[in-house]
C-alpha positions in Angstrom: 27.9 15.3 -40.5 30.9 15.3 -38.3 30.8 17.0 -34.7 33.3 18.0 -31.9 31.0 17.1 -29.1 31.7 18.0 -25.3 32.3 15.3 -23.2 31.0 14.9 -19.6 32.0 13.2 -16.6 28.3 12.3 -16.5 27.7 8.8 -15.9 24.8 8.4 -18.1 27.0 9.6 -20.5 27.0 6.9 -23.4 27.9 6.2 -27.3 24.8 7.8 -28.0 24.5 11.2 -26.0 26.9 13.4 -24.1 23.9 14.4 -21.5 20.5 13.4 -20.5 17.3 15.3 -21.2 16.9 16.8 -18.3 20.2 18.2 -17.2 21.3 20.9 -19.3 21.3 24.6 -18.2 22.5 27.7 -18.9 26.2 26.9 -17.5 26.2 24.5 -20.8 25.5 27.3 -23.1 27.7 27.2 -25.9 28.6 23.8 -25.8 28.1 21.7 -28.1 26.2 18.1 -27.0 24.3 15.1 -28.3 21.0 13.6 -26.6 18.8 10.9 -27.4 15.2 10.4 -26.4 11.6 10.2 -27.7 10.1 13.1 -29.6 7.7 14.1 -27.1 5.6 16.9 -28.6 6.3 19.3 -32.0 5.3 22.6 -32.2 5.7 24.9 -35.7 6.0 28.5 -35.0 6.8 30.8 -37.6 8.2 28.5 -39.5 10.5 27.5 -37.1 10.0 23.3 -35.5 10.3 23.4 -31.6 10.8 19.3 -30.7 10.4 18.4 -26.9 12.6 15.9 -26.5 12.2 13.8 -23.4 14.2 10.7 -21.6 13.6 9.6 -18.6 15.5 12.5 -16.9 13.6 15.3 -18.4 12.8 17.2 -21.5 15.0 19.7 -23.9 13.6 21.9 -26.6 15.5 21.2 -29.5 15.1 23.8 -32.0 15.2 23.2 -36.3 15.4 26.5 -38.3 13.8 26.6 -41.7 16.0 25.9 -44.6 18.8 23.8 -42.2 19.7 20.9 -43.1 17.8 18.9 -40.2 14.5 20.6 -41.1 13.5 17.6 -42.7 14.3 15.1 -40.7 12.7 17.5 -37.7 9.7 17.4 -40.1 9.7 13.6 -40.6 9.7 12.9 -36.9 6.6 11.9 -35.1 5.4 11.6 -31.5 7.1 8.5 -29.4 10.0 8.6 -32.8 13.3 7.2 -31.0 15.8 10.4 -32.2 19.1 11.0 -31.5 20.2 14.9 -31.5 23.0 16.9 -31.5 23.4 21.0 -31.3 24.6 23.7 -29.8 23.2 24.6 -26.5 21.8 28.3 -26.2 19.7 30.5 -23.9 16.7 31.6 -24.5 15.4 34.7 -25.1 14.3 36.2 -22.0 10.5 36.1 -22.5 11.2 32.6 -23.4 12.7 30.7 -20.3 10.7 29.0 -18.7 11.4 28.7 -15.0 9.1 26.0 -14.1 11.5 23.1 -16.0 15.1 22.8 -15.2 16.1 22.8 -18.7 14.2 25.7 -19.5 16.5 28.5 -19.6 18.1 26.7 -22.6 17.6 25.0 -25.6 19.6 22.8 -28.2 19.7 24.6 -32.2 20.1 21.4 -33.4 22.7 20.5 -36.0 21.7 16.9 -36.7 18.8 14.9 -36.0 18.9 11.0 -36.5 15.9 8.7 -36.4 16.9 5.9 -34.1 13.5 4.5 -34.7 10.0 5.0 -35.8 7.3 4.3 -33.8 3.3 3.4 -34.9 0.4 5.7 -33.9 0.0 5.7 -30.4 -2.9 4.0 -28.9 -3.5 6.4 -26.4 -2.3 10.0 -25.7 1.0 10.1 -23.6 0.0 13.1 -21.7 -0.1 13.2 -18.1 -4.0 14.7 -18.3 -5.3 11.9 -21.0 -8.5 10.4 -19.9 -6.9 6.3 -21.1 -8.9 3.3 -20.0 -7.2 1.1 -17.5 -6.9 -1.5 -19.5 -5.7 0.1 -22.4 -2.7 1.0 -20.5 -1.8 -2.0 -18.8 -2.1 -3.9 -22.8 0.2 -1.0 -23.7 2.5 -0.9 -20.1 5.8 -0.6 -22.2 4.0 3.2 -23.1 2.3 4.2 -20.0 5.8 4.0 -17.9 7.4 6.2 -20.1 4.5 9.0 -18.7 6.6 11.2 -16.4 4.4 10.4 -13.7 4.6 6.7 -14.4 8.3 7.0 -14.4 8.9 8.9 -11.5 7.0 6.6 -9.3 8.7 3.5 -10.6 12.5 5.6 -9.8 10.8 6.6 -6.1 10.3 3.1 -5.4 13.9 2.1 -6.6 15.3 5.1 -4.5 13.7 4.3 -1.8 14.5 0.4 -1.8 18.3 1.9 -1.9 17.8 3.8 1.2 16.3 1.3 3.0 18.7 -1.8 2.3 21.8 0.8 3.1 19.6 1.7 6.5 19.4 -2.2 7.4 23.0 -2.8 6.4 24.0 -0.1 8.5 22.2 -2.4 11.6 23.8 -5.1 10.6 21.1 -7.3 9.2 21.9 -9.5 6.5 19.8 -10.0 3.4 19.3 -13.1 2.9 17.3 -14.9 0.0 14.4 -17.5 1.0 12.7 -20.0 -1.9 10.3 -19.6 -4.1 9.5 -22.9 -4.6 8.2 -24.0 -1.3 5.0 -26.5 0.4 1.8 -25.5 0.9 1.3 -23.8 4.9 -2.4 -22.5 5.9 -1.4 -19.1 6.0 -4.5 -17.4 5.9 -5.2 -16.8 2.3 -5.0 -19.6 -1.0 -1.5 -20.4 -2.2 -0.4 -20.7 -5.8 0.8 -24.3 -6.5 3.0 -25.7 -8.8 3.1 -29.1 -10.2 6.4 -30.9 -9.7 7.7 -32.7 -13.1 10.0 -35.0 -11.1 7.3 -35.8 -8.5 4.2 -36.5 -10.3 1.1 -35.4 -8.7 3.4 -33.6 -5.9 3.1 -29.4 -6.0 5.4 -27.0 -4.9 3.4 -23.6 -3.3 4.5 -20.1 -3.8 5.4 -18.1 -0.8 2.4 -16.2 1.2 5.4 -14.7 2.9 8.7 -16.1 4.1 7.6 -17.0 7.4 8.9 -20.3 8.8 12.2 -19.7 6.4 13.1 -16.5 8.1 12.0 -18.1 11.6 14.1 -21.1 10.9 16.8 -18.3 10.0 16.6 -17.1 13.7 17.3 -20.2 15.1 19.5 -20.9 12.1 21.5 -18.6 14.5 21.5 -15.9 11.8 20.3 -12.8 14.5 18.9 -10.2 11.8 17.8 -11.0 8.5 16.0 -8.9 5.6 15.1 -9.5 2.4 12.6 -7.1 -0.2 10.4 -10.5 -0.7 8.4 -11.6 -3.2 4.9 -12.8 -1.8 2.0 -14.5 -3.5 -1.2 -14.8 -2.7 -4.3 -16.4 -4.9 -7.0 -14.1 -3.3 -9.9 -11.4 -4.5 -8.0 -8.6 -5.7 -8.5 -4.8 -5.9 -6.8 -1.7 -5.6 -4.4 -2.3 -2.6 -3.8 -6.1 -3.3 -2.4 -7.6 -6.3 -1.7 -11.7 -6.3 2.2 -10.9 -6.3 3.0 -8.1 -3.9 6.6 -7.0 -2.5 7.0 -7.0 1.5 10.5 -5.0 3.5 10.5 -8.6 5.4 12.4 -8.4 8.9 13.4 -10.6 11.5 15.8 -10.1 14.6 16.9 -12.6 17.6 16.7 -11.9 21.3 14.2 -9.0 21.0 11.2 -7.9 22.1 8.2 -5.8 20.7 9.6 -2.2 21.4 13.4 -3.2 19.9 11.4 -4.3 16.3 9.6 -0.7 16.9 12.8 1.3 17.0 14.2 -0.5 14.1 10.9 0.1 12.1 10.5 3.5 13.3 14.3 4.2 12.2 14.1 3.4 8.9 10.6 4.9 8.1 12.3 8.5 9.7 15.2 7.8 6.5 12.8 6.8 4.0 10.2 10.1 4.7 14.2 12.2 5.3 14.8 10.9 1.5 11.8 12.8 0.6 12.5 15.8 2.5 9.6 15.1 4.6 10.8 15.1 8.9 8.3 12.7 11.0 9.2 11.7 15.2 9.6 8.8 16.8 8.6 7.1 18.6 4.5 6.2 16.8 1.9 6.7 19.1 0.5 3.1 19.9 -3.0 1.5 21.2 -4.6 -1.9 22.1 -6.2 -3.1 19.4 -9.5 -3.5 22.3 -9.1 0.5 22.5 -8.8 1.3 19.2 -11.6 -0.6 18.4 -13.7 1.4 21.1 -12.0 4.8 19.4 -12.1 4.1 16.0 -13.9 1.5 14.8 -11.2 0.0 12.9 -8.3 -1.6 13.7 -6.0 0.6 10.8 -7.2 4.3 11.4 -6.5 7.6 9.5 -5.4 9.7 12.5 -5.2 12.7 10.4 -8.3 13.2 11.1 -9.6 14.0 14.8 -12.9 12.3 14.5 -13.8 9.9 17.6 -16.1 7.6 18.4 -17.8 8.1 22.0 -19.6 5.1 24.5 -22.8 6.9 25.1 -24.4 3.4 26.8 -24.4 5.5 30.5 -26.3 8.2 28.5 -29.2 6.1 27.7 -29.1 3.6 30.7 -32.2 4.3 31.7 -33.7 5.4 28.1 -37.5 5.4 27.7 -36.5 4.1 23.4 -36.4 0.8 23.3 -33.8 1.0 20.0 -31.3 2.1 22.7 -32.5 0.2 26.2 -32.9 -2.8 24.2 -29.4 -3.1 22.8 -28.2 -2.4 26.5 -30.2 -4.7 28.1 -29.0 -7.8 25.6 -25.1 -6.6 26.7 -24.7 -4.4 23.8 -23.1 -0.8 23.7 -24.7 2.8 22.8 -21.9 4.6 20.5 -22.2 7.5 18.6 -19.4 9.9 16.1 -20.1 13.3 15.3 -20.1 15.2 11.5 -18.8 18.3 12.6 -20.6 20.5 9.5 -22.9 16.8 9.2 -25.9 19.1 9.3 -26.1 20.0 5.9 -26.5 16.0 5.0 -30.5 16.4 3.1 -32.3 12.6 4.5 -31.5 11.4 1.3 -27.9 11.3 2.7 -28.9 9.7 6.0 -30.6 7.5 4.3 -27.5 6.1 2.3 -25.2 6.7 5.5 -27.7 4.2 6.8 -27.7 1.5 4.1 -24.1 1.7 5.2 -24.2 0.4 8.3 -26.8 -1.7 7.4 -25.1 -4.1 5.2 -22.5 -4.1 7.5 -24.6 -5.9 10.0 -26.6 -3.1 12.2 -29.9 -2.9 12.5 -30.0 0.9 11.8 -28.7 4.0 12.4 -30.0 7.0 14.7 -29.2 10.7 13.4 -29.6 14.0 14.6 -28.4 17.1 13.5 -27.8 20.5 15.4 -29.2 23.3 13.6 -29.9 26.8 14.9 -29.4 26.2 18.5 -31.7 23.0 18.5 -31.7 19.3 17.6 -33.8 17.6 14.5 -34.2 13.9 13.9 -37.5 12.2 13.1 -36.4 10.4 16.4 -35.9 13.0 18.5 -39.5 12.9 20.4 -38.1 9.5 21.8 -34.8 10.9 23.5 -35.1 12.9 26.6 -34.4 16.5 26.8 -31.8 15.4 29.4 -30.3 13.0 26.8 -30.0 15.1 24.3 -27.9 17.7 26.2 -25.7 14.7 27.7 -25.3 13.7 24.2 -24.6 17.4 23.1 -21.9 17.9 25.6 -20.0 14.1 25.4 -19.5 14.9 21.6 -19.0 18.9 22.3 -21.4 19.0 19.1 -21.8 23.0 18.0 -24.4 24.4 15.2 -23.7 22.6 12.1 -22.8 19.3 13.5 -24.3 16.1 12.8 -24.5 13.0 15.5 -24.8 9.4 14.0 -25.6 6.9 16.6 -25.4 2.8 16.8 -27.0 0.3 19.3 -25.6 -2.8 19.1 -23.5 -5.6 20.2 -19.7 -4.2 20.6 -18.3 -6.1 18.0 -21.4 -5.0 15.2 -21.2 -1.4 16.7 -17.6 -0.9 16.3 -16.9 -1.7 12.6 -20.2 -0.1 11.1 -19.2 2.9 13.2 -15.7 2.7 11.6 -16.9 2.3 8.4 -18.7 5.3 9.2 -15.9 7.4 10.4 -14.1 6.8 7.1 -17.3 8.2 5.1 -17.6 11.0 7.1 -14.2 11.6 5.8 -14.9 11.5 2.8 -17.9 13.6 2.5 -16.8 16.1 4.8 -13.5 16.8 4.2 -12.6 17.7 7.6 -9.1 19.5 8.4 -6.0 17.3 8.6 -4.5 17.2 11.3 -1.0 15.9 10.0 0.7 14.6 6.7 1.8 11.8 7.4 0.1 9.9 10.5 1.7 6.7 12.1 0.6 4.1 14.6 1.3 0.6 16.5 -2.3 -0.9 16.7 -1.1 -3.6 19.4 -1.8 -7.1 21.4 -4.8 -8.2 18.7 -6.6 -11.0 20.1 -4.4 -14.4 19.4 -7.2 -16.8 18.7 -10.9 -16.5 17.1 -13.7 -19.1 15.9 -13.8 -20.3 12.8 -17.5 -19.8 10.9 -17.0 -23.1 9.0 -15.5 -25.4 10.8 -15.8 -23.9 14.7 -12.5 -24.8 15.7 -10.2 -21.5 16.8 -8.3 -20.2 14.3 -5.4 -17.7 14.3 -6.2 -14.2 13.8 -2.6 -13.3 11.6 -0.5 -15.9 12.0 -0.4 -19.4 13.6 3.4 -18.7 14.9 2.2 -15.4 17.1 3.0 -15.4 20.7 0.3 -14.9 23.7 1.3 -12.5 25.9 3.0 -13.9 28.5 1.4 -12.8 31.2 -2.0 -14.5 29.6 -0.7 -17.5 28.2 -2.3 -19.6 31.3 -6.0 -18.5 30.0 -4.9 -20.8 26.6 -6.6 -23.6 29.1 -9.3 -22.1 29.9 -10.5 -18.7 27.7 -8.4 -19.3 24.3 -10.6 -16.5 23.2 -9.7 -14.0 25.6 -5.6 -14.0 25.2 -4.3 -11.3 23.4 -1.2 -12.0 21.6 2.1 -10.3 20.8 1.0 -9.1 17.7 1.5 -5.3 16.3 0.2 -4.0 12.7 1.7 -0.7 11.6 -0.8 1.7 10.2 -0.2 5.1 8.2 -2.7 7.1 7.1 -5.6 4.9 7.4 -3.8 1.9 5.4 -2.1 -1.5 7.4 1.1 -0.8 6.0 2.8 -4.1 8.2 1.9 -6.7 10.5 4.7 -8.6 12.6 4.6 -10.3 16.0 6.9 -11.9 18.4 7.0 -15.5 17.4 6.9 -18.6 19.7 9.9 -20.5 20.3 9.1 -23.2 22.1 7.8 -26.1 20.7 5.5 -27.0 23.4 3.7 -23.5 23.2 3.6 -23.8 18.9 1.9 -27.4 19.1 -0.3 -26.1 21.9 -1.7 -23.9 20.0 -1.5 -25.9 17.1 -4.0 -27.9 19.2 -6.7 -25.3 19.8 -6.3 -25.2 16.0 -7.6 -28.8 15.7 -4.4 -30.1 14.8 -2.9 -33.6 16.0 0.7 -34.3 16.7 0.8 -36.0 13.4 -0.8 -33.0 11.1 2.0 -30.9 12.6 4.9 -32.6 11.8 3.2 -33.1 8.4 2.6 -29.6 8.0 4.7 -27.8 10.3 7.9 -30.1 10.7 10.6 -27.9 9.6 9.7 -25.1 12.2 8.8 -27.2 15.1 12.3 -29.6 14.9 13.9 -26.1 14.4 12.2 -25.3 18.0 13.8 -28.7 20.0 17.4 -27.9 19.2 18.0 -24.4 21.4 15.7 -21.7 19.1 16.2 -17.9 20.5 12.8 -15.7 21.2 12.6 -13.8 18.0 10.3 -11.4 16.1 9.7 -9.7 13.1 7.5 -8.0 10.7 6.4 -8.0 7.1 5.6 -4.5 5.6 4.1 -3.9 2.3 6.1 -2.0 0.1 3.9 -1.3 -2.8 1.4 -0.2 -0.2 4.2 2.6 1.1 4.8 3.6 -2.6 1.5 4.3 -2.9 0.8 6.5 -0.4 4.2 8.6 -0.8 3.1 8.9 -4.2 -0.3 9.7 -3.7 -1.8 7.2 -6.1 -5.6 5.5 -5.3 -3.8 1.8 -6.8 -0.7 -0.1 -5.9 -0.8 -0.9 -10.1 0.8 2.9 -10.3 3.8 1.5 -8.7 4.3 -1.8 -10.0 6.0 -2.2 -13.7 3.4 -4.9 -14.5 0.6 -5.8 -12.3 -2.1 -8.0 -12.6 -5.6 -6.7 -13.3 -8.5 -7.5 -11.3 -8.9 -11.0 -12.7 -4.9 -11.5 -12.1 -4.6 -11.2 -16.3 -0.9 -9.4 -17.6 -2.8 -7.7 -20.8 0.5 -7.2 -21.5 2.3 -10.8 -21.9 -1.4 -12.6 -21.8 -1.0 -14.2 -18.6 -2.0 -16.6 -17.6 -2.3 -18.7 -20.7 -2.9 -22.2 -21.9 0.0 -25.2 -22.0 0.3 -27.4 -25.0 -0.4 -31.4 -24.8 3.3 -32.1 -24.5 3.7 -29.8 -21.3 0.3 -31.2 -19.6 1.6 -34.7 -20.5 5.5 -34.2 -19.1 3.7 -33.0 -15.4 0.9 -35.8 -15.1 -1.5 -33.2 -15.8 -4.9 -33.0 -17.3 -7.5 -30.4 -17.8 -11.2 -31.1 -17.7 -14.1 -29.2 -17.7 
């Protein structure tokens, strides 16, 4: 059937279709178009087929008369059928429009249908509601992205890698590739090797992170480099960490902590403007020793108010031993508040307890304020002066719940951070923000080791000490904090960066205090450190994980829902069957054998 189709200036505009599904309105009625896209639902109404059509733009009701000559093929088609239709565009009846869809003041009386292709039962519904195992859609990926939801995510995350490349260009930094193929570097987690054909029983390591490359770049005299980098990492995986992740990598020359703030600050105020969302500048930021002491944790959800309290000048002189005890052996008395906690039955306490339990504490002390009085099976061993010292540190009213820990600081703090996050939880207290930002800064530089008792970095191996403590590297290694910062948003580490050392003597120094000779450094290290003798600028930088901030824009629980094809738990593609076997011959050519 021959048709005088409209033409758009569109740019999606192709041999196939005149417009997408989702852009038609009521300025196009009476026009005449063509679209292509999947036959998304079919309804029969009177008589009369109404076809959603949907691309990844939107969806059009196409509309096939009885008795027309494109009944049939209207009839024919299937859900996920490939179809290719062209109509007249018309208004709907009144009662009809839909104003919740932007094409649904219209709709196309179609005057041809073509199947493009046919497509097999599905394996799973399509719809945005359908209860689909997991796995079943990550076998079938090539279906589950073409769910709106799916596909809007995936779009987002393009969008947003737009905004923030022309928001970097714009401050002059240069993106600049870094290998793939690189050597294996402790960098905190296991690397992915690969064997070398040409240098038999030599490996090349997948990136952790570009690290020493975009170092190297610094002193490659380069000033400020970015990249959207490809990391890998062989670790334990779950919902927030897949063993190939994407990182906004940055780097900058001549700069200090607050200059890498204001550049990481500007471009999260144009990725959040993308989405219409306004947050200020600059983040609140805190010690990573005080946020500890607040918090519990050193990546907090600060949309929530909830605060952890030192109660150890409460119970100084305390007759119960549970709280005199801890003090006496150095430890701290902490306690959070549940406001609404009371209504927790002991069967709750009890589980709130096992929490902290397997965290390390030895238990967990709960009272709850009902009625104007307190009630806890150990209240008899608190004094009456305690309690309303306790009562007016936490400003507890009726209905509140207090949870207390007596412990050493570093046992107390966590278990009362894990806590704090299922308080959260169960509580559901009032938020108070969207979106909530924050520097967590100067993290200790060095800490022991459990296996082999030597220090150890606590990010990085390249981190600066503050200067100002770098002397105690003699004397307390333990006790110098470093020029490290994470970025946290709502509760999640969205980056970690630092100000590097540049000097060599400083970088093998510490190597040092790692257990690491002269010799194992040029070994393992040599491309950085020769880097450092021939004039290398201070620099800094910071890594940031970009499937993490997908995530959380998009509200989603895993990173998988904004990757195209992640890894499940097990680091298996159902999809492609990854990993998989090698034959003989490919075993053979890289000096390779498997045994059991």
């Amino acid at each position: 059937m021959t048709q005088t189709m409209t033409m758009t200036n569109n740019s999606k505009a192709t041999a196939l279709r005149t417009h997408t599904c989702g852009e038609l309105n009521a300025s196009h009625a009476g026009q005449t178009v063509t679209l292509a896209g999947w036959m998304d639902a079919k309804r029969n109404h009177g008589g009369v087929l109404f076809v959603n059509l949907r691309d990844l733009y939107g969806v059009t009701q196409v509309v096939a008369a009885p008795g027309s000559p494109v009944f049939q093929a209207a009839e024919e088609a299937k859900s996920e059928y490939a179809l290719q239709v062209t109509g007249k565009v018309t208004l709907r009846p009144g009662e009809n429009a839909n104003k919740n869809m932007p094409t649904g003041e219209i709709e196309l009386q179609a005057a041809e249908i073509k199947i493009l292709n046919v497509s097999q039962p599905l394996p799973f519904d399509l719809g945005e509601h359908a209860g689909v195992n997991e796995d079943t859609r990550l076998k079938y990926r090539f279906l589950d992205l073409r769910r709106p939801r799916m596909a809007k995510n995936l779009v987002l995350r393009s969008r947003l890698s737009q905004v923030i490349r022309n928001y970097l260009y714009g401050l002059d930094f240069n993106e600049i590739e870094t290998p793939l193929l690189t050597r294996s570097t402790p960098e905190g987690a296991r690397d992915f090797v690969v064997p070398s054909r040409n240098n038999p029983g030599e490996f090349y390591a997948l990136p952790q992170s570009p690290q020493q490359f975009k170092q190297v770049l610094m002193m490659s005299g380069m000033d400020r480099y970015f990249q959207l980098a490809r990391n890998f990492r062989d670790e334990e995986l779950r919902s927030d960490r897949q063993p190939e992740h994407t990182q906004i990598d940055l780097e900058m020359s001549f700069v200090d902590e607050q200059d890498i703030a204001k550049v990481v600050e500007g471009m999260m105020k144009d990725v959040f403007a993308y989405l219409g969302e306004e947050i200020s500048a600059p983040f609140p930021e805190m010690e990573f020793s005080d946020v500890m002491l607040k918090y519990g944790s050193d990546k907090p959800d600060l949309r929530y108010a909830l605060e952890i309290k030192d109660c150890s000048d409460i119970f100084k002189a305390s007759g119960f031993k549970v709280f005199s005890g801890a003090l006496a052996e150095g430890g701290a008395v902490r306690a959070i508040k549940g406001e609404g906690g009371a209504v927790f039955s002991r069967g709750d306490m009890d589980k709130l307890t096992e929490l902290v339990k397997k965290l390390g504490a030895k238990g967990l002390v709960w009272l709850r304020f009902k009625d104007g009085k307190w009630d806890s099976p150990t209240l008899k061993f608190i004094s009456e002066a305690e309690q309303a010292a306790l009562k007016d540190r936490l400003e507890v009213k009726d209905g509140d719940a207090v949870f207390i820990a007596a412990d050493k600081p570093s046992v107390a703090a966590p278990c009362l951070g894990a806590l704090r996050n299922d308080l959260i939880a169960r509580l559901k207290p009032a938020k108070l923000k969207k979106w909530a930002f924050l520097w967590v800064r100067h993290f200790p530089l060095l800490e022991k080791d459990a296996e082999s008792g030597n220090w150890t970095f606590t990010h990085n191996p390249f981190t600066a000490p503050l200067p100002e403590e770098a002397h105690k590297l003699d004397t307390d290694p333990g006790n110098v904090r470093s020029c490290q910062y994470d970025l946290v948003l709502n509760g999640v580490e969205l980056g970690s960066g630092s100000v590097r050392n540049h000097s060599r003597a400083m970088q093998e120094k510490i190597f040092g205090l790692m257990g690491y000779d002269k010799e194992q450094v040029q070994k393992r290290f040599g491309m950085i450190v020769n880097a450092m003798d021939f004039g290398a600028p201070p620099h800094g930088g910071i890594g940031m994980g970009y499937d993490r901030l997908i995530g959380i824009i998009c509200g989603t629980d895993s990173i998988r829902d904004v990757i195209a094809f992640p890894k499940t738990t097990s680091g298996a593609c159902l999809m492609s069957d990854a990993p998989s076997v090698i034959d003989e011959k490919q075993l053979k050519e890289l000096h390779l054998k498997i045994t059991e």
